[in-house]
DRENMIVEX-162869 format. One record per residue (C-alpha): residue number from 1; x, y, z; residue in three letters; chain. Coordinates in pm, 1 decimal, decimal comma, always signed. Layout:
% DRENMIVEX-162869
<num->NUM&x->X&y->Y&z->Z&residu->Ala&chaine->A>
...
***
This chain:
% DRENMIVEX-162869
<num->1&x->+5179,6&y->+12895,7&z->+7186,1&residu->Unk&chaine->A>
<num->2&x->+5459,0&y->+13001,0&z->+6995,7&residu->Unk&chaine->A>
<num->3&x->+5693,8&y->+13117,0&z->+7319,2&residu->Unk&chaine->A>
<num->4&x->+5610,2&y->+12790,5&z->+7531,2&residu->Unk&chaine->A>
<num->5&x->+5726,7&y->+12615,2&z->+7199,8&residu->Unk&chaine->A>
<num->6&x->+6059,4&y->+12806,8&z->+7222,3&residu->Unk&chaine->A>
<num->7&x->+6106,0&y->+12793,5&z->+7605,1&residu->Unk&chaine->A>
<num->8&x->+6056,0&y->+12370,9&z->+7544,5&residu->Unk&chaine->A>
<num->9&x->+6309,7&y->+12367,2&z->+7293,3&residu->Unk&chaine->A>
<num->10&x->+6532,5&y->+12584,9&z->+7497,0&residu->Unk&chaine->A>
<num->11&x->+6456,6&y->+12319,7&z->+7768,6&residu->Unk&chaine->A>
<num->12&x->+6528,7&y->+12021,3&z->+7549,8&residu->Unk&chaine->A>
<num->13&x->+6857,8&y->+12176,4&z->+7423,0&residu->Unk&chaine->A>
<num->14&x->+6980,9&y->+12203,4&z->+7742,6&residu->Unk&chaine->A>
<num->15&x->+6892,7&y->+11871,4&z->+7830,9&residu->Unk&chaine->A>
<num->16&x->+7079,8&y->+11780,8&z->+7534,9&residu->Unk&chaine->A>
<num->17&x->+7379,3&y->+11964,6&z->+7548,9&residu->Unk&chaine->A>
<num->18&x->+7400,6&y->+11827,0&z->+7942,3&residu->Unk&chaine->A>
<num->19&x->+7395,2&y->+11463,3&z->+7844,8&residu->Unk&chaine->A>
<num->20&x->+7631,5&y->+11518,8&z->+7599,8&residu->Unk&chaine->A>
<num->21&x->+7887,2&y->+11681,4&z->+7847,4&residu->Unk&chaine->A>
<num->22&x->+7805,0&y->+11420,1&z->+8065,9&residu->Unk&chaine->A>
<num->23&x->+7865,3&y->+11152,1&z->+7800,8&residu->Unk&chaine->A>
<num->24&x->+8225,1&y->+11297,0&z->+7757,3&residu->Unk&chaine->A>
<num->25&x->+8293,6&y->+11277,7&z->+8080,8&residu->Unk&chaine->A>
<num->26&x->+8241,2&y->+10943,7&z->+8131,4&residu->Unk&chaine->A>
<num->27&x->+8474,5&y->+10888,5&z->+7874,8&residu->Unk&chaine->A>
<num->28&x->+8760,7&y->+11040,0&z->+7973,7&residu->Unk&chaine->A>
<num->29&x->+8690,1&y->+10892,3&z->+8359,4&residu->Unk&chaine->A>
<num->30&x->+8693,3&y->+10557,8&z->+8197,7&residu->Unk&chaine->A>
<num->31&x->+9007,8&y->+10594,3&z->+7969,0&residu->Unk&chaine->A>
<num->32&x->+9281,4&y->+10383,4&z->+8162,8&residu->Unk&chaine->A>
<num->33&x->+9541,3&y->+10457,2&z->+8390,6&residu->Unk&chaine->A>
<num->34&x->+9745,1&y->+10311,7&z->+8093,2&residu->Unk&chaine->A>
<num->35&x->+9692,5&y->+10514,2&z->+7817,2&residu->Unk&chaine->A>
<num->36&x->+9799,2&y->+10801,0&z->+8016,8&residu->Unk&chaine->A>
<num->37&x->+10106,3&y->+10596,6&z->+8127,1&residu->Unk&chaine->A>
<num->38&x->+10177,8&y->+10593,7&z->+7764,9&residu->Unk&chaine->A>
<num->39&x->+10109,2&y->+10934,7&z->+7736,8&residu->Unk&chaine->A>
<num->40&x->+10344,8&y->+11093,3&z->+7943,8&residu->Unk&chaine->A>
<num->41&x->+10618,6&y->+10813,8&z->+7958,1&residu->Unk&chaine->A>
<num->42&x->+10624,8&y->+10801,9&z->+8319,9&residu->Unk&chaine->A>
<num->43&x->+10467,0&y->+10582,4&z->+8552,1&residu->Unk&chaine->A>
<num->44&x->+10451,5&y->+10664,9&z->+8902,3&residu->Unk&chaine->A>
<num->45&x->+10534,6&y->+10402,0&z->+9127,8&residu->Unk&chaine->A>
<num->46&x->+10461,1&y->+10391,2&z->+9534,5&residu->Unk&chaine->A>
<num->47&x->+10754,1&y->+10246,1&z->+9692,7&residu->Unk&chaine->A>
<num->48&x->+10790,4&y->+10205,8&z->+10080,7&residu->Unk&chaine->A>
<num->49&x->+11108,3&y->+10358,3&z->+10172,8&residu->Unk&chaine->A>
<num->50&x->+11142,5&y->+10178,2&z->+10568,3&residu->Unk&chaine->A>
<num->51&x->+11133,2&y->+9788,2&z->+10493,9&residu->Unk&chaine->A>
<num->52&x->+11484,2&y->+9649,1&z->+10428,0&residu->Unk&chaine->A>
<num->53&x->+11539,2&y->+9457,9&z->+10248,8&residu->Unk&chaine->A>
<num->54&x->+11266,7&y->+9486,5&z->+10064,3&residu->Unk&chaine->A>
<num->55&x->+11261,1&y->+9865,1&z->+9995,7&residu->Unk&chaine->A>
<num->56&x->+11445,3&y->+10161,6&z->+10157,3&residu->Unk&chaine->A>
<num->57&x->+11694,4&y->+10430,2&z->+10084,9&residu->Unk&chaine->A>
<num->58&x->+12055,5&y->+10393,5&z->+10171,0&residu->Unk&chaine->A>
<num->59&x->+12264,8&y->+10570,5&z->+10380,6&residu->Unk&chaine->A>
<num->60&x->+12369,3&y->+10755,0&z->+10019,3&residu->Unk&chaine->A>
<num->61&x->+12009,5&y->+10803,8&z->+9945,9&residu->Unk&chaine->A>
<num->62&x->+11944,0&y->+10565,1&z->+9697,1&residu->Unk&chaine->A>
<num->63&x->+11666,8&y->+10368,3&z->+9641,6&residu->Unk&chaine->A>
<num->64&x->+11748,8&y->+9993,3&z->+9717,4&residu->Unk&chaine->A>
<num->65&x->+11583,8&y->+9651,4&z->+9757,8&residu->Unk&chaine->A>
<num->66&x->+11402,9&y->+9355,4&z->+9610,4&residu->Unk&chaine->A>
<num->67&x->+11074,3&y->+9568,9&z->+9582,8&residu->Unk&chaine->A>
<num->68&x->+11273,8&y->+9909,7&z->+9386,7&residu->Unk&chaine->A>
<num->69&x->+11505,4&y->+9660,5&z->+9186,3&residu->Unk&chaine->A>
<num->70&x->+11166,1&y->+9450,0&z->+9076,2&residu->Unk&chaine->A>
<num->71&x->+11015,8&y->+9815,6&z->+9007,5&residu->Unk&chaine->A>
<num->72&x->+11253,5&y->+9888,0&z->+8781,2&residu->Unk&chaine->A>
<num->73&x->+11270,3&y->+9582,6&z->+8567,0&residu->Unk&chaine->A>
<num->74&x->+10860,3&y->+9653,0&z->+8561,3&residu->Unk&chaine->A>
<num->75&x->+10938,1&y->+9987,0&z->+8391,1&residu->Unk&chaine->A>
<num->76&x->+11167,0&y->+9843,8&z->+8154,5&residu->Unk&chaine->A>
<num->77&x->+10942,5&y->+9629,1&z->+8062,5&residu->Unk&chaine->A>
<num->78&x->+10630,2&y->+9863,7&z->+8002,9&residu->Unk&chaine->A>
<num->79&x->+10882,5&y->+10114,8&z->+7789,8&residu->Unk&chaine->A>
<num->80&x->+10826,4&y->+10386,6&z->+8020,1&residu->Unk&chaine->A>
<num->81&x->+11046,3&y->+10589,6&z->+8308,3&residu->Unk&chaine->A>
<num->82&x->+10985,2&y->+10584,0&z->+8710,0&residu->Unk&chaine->A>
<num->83&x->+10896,0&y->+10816,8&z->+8897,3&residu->Unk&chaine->A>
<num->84&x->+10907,9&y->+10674,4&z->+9239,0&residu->Unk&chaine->A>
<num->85&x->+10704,2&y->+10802,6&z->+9510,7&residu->Unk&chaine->A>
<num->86&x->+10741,0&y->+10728,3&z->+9906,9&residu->Unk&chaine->A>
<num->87&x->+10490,4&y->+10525,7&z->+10100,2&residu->Unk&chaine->A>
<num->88&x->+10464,8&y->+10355,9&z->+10412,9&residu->Unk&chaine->A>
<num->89&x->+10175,3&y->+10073,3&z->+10518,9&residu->Unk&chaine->A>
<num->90&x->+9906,0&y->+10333,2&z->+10515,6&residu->Unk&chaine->A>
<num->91&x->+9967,2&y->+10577,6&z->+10240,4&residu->Unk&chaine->A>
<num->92&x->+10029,6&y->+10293,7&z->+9983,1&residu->Unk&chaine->A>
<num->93&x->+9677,9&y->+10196,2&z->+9985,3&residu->Unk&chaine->A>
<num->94&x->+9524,2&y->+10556,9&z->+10017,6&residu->Unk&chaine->A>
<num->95&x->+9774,9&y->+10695,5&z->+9739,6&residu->Unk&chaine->A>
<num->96&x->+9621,3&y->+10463,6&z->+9493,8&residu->Unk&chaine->A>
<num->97&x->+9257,9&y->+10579,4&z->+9559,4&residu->Unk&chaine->A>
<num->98&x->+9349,1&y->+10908,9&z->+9514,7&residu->Unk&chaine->A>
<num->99&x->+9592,1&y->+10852,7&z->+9205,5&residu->Unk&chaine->A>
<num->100&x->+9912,6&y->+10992,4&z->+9295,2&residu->Unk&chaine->A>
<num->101&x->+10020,9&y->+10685,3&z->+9243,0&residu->Unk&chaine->A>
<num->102&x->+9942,1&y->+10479,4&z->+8951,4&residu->Unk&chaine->A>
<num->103&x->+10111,0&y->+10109,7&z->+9121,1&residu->Unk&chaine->A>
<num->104&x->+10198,5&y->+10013,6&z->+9456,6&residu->Unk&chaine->A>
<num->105&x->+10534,5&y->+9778,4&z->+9436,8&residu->Unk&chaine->A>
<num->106&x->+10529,4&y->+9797,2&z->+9897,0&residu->Unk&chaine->A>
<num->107&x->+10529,5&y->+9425,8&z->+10004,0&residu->Unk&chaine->A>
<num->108&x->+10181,0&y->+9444,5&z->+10018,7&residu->Unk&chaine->A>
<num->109&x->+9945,7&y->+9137,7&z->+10149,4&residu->Unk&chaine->A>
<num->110&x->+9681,4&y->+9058,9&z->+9899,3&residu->Unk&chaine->A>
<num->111&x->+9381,1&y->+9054,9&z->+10137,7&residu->Unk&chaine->A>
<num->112&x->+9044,3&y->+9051,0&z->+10116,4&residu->Unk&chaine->A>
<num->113&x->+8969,9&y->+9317,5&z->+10292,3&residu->Unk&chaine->A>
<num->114&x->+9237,1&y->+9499,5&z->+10068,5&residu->Unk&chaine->A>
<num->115&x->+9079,3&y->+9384,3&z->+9788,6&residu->Unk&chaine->A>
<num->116&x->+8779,9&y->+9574,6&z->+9888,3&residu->Unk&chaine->A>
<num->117&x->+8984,0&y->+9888,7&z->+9843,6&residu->Unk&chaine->A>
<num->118&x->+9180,5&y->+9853,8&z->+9557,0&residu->Unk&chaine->A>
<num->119&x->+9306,4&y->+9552,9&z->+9294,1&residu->Unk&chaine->A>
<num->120&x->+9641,8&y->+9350,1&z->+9298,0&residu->Unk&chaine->A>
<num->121&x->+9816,1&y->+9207,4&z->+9070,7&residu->Unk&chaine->A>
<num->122&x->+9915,7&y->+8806,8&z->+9070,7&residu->Unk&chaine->A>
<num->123&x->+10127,2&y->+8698,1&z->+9353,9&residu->Unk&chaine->A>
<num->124&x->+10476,2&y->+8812,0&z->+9338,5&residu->Unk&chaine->A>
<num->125&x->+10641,1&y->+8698,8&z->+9652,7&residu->Unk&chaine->A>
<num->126&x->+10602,5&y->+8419,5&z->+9922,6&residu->Unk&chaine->A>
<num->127&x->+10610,0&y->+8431,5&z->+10264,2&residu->Unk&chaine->A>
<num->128&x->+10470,5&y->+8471,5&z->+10630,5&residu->Unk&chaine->A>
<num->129&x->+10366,5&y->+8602,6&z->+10976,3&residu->Unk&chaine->A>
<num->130&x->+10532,7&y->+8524,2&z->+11318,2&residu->Unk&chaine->A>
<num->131&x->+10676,6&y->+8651,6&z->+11570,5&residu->Unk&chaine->A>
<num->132&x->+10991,4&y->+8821,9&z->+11659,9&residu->Unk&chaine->A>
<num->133&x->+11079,1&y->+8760,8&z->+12028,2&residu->Unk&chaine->A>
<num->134&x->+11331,5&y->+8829,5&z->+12307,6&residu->Unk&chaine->A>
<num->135&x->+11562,9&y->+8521,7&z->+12295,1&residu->Unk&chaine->A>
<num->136&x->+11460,5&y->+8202,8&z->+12524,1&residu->Unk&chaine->A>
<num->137&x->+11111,5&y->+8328,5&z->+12615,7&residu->Unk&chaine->A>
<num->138&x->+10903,0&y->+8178,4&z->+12387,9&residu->Unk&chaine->A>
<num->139&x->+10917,3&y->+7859,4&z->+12143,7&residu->Unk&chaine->A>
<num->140&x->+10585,6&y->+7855,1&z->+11973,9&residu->Unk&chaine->A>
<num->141&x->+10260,3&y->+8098,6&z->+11891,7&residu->Unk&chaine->A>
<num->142&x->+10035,0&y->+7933,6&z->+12171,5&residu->Unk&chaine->A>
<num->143&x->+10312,8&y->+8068,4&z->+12473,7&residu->Unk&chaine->A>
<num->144&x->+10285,4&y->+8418,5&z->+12325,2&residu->Unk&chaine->A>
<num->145&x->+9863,6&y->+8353,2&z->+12284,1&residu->Unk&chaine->A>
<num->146&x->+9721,0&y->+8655,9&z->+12471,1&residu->Unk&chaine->A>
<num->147&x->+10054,2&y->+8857,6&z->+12533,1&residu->Unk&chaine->A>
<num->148&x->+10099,0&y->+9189,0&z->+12441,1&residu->Unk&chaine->A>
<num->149&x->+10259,0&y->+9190,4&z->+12101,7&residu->Unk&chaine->A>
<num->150&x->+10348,3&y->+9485,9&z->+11888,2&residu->Unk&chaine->A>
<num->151&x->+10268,3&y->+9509,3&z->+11501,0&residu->Unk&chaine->A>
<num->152&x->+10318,4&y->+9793,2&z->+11234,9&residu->Unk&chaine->A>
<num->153&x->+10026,8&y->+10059,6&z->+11228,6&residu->Unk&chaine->A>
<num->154&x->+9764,6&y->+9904,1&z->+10920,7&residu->Unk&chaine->A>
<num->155&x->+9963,4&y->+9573,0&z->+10860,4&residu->Unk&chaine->A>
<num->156&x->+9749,5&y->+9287,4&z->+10769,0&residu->Unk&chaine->A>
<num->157&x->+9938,3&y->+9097,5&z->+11067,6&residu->Unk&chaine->A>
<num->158&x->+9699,3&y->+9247,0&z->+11306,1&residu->Unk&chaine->A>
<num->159&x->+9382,4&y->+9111,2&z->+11211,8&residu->Unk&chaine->A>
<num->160&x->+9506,8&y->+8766,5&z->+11116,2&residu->Unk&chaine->A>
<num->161&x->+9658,5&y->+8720,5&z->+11476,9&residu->Unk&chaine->A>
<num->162&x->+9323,1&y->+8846,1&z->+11623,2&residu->Unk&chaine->A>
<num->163&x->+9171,8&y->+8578,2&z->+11408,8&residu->Unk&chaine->A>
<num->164&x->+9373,4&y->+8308,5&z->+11427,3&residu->Unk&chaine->A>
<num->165&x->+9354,2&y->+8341,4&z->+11786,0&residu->Unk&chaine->A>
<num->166&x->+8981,3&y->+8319,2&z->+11813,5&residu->Unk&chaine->A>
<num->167&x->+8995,6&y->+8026,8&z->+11592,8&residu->Unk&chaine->A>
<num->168&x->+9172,1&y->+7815,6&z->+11825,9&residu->Unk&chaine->A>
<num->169&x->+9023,3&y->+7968,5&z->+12142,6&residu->Unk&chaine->A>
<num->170&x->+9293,8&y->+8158,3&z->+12264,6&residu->Unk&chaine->A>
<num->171&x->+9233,0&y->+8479,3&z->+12467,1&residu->Unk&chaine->A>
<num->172&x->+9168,7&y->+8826,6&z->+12303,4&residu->Unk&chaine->A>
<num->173&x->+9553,8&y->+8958,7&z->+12161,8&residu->Unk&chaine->A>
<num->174&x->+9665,7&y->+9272,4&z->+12329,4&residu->Unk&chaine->A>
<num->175&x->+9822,1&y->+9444,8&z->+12026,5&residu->Unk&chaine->A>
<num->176&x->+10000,6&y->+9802,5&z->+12047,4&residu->Unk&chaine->A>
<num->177&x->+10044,9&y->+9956,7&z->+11697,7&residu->Unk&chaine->A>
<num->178&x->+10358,6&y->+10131,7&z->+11616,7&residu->Unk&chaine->A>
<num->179&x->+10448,7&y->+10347,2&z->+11313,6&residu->Unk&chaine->A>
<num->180&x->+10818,5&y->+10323,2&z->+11363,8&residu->Unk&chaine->A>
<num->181&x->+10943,8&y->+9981,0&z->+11286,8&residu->Unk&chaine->A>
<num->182&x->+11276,6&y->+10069,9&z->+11524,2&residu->Unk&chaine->A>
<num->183&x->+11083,4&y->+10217,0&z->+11820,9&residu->Unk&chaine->A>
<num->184&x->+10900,7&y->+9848,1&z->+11773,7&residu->Unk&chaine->A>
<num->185&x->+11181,2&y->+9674,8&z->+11831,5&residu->Unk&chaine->A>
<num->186&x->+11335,5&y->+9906,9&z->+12101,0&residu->Unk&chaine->A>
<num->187&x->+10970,9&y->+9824,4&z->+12279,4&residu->Unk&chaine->A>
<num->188&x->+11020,3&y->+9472,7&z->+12294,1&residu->Unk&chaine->A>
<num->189&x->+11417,0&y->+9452,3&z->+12362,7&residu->Unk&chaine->A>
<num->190&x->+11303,8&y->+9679,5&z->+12642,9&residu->Unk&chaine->A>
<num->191&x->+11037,0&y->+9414,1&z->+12748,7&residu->Unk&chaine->A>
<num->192&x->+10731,4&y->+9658,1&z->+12721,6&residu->Unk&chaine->A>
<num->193&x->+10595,3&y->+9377,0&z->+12456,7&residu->Unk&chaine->A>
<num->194&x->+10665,4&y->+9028,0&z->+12412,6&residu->Unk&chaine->A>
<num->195&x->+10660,1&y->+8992,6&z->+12092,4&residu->Unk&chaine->A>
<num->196&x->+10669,9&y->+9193,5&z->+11743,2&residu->Unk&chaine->A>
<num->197&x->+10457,0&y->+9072,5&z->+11441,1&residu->Unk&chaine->A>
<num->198&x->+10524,4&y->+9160,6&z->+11080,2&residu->Unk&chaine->A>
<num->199&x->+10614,3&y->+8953,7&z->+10798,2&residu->Unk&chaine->A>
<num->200&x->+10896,4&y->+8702,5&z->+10848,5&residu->Unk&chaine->A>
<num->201&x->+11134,3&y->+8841,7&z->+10614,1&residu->Unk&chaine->A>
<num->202&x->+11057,4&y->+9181,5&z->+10791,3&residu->Unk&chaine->A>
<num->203&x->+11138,1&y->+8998,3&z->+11160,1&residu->Unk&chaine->A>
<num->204&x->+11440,8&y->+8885,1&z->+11002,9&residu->Unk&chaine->A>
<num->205&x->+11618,2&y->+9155,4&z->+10867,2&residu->Unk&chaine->A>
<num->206&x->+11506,1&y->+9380,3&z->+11119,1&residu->Unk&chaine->A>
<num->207&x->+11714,2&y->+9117,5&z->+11389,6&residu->Unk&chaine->A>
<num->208&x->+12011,4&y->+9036,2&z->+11195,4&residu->Unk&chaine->A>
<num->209&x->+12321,4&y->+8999,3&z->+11420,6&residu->Unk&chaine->A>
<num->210&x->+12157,2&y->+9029,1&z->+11662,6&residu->Unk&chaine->A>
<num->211&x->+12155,2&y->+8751,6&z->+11934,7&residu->Unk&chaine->A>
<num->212&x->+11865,6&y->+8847,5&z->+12160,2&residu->Unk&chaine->A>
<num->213&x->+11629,2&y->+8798,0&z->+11959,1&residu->Unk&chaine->A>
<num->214&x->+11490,5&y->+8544,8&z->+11762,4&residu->Unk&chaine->A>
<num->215&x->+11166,8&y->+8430,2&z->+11544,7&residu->Unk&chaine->A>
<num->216&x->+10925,9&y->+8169,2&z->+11641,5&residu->Unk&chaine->A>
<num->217&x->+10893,9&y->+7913,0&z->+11356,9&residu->Unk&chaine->A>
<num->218&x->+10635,7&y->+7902,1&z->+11150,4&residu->Unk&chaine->A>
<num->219&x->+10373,0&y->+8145,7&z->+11113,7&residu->Unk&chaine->A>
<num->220&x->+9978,6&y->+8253,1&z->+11134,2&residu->Unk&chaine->A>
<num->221&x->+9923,1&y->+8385,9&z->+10849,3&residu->Unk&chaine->A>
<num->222&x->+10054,5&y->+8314,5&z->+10515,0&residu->Unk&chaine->A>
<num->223&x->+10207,7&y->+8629,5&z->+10300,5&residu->Unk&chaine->A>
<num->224&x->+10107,4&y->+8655,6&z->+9922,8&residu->Unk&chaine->A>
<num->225&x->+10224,0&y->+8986,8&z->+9817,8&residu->Unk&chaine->A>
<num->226&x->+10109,1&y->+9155,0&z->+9520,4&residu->Unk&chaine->A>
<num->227&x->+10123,8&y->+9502,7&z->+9346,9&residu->Unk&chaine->A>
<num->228&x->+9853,7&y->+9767,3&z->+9401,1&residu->Unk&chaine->A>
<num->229&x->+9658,3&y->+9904,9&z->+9117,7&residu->Unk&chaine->A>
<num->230&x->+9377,7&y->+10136,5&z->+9077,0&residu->Unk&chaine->A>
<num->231&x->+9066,4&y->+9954,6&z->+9176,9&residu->Unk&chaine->A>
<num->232&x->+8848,3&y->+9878,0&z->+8821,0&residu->Unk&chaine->A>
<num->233&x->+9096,9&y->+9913,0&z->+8575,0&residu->Unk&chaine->A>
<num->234&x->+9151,2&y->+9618,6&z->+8414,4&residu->Unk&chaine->A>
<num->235&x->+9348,0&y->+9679,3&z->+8124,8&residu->Unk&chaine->A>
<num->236&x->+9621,3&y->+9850,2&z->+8350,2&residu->Unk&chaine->A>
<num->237&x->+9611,9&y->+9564,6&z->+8577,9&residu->Unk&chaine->A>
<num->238&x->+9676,3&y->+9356,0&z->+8257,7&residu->Unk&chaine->A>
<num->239&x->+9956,5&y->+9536,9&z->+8177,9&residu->Unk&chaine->A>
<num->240&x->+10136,0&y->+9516,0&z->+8479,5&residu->Unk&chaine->A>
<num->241&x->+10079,2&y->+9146,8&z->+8491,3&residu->Unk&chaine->A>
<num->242&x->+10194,9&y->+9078,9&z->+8146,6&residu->Unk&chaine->A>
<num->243&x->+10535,7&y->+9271,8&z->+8259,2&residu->Unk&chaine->A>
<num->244&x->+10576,0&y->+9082,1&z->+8592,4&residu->Unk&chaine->A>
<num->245&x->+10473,8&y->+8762,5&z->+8408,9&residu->Unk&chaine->A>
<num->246&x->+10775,2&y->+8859,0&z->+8133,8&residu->Unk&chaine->A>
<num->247&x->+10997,0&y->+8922,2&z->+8383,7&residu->Unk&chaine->A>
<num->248&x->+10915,2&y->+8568,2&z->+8512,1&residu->Unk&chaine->A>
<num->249&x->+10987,8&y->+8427,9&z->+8229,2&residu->Unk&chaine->A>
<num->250&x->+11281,7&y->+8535,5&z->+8074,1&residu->Unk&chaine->A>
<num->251&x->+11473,1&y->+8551,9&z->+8424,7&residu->Unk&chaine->A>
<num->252&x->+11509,6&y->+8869,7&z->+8534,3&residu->Unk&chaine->A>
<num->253&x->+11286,0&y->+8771,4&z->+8838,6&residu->Unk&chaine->A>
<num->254&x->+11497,3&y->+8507,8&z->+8940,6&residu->Unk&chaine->A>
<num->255&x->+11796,8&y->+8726,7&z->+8902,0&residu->Unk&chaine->A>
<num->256&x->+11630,0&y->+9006,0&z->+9154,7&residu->Unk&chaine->A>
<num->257&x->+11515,2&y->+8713,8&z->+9377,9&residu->Unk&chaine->A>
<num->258&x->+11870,3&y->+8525,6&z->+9386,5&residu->Unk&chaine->A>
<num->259&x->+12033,5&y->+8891,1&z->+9462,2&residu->Unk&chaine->A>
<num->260&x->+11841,4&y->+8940,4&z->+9753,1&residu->Unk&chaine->A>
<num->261&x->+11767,1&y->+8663,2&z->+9920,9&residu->Unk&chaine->A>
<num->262&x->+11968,3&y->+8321,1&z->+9773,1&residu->Unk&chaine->A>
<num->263&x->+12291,2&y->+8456,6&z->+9690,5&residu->Unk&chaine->A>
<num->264&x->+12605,0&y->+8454,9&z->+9876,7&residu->Unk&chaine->A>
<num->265&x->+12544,7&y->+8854,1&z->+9902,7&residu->Unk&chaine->A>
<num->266&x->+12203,5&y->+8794,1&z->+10050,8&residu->Unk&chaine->A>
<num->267&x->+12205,2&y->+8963,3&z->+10468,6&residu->Unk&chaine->A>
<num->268&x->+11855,9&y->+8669,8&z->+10484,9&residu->Unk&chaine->A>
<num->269&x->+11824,4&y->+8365,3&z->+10347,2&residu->Unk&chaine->A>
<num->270&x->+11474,0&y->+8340,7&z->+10181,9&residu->Unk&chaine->A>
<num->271&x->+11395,3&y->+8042,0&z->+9971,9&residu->Unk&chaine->A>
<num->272&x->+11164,6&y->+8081,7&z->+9664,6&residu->Unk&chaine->A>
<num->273&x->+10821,3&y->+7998,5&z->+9857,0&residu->Unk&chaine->A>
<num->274&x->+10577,3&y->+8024,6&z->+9539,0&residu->Unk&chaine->A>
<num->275&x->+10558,8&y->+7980,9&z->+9141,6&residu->Unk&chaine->A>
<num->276&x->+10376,3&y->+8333,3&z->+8964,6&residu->Unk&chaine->A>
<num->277&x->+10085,4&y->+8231,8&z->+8790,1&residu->Unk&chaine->A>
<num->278&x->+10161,9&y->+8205,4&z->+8425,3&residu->Unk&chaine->A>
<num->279&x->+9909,2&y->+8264,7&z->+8142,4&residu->Unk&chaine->A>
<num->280&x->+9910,5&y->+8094,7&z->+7813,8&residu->Unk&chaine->A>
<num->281&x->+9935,8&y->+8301,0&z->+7514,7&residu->Unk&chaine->A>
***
């Protein structure tokens, strides 16, 4: 009796000591991107590097754009340094999940089916989808219904034009995905597409100057981007929406905004399409 007694107690202190590793564990998995943000001083911050003028590097190799200059004022804001990290439309998402990155600032549509994947923050930009188009060949998005279009590799452009053409009965979109933005547009200059979707301030600076092409009013799908966080981590998401919200507030958005896209420096003219939501103290 007396060695089954030890070999339970030797069972039941294992079964102890396990829990409590595993009860340490979950804490440290549930400690927040933030307090490690805090930690080191840095926060790393996915940046696309090929979306003028949103975000790309220079021919001097500097980081430029609404989306780096609004990264920056972020960083100031949270106390912390950047270390910026390169993305494109499929990495930004897929970086977060696997936390090399611990924010996404990548002109990034808030969708749902984003949302699935990871969490935003509140809307920081206005805008939306169209097409870009050989100039003269078509005036509105029922001509270029059923075409073959082009649109950037995992942009959310894709699956709203497949939608909003089944909701008014067009035919099934022919789309051909591209993860070069320039061989794109040499694809439908060169008439292998008829049109080129993306965002419209994407369309636009991608055709400035340039006379043969031209965007079709309106849009499809309306653009609400916001900035990628870690998916179930609320009090970094607060964070980052208390500093954008800041940044609202005392100007400094406006400032980036005017800089890029109002002022008499501005290569596209962008109004203001949206108010950030504001919380009361």
């Amino acid at each position: 009796m007396k060695k089954i007694s030890v070999v339970y107690l030797l069972i039941i202190l294992a079964f102890v000591a396990s829990a409590c590793a595993g009860i340490a564990s979950t804490a440290d998995d549930s400690s927040s991107t933030y307090d490690r943000v805090l930690s080191d001083g840095t926060v790393r911050i996915g940046v696309r590097f090929d979306n003028p003028p949103l975000s790309f590097i220079d021919d001097e190799g500097d980081w430029v754009g609404f989306d780096v200059d609004l990264a920056n004022a972020l960083v100031e804001e949270l106390g912390v340094e950047i270390e910026t990290v390169k993305v494109d439309e499929l990495t930004r998402i897929s970086f977060l999940q696997e936390g090399k990155v611990d924010m996404a600032v990548a002109s990034m549509n808030h969708t749902r089916q984003r949302d699935d994947a990871i969490d935003f923050s509140v809307t920081y930009f206005w805008d939306n989808q169209s097409f870009l188009v050989r100039a003269g060949t078509y005036a509105s998005l029922d001509e270029i219904m059923g075409m073959k279009v082009a649109a950037n590799a995992g942009s959310s452009a894709i699956p709203a034009w497949k939608t909003y053409s089944a909701q008014i009965g067009g035919p099934e979109p022919e789309i051909v995905e591209f993860t070069d933005k320039l061989v794109a547009m040499q694809a439908l200059k060169d008439g292998v597409v008829e049109g080129y979707t993306e965002d419209n301030i994407t369309l636009l600076a991608l055709a400035a100057g340039d006379e043969t092409l031209e965007l079709i009013p309106g849009g499809f799908n309306p653009v609400q981007f916001g900035i990628g966080v870690p998916v179930d981590d609320s009090p970094w998401r607060d964070q980052v929406n208390y500093a954008l919200q800041d940044l609202w507030k005392n100007g400094t958005y406006l400032e980036i905004y005017t800089k890029w896209f109002l002022g008499p420096d501005a290569v596209i003219e962008l109004p203001l399409g949206g108010e950030m939501e504001i919380w009361p103290d």
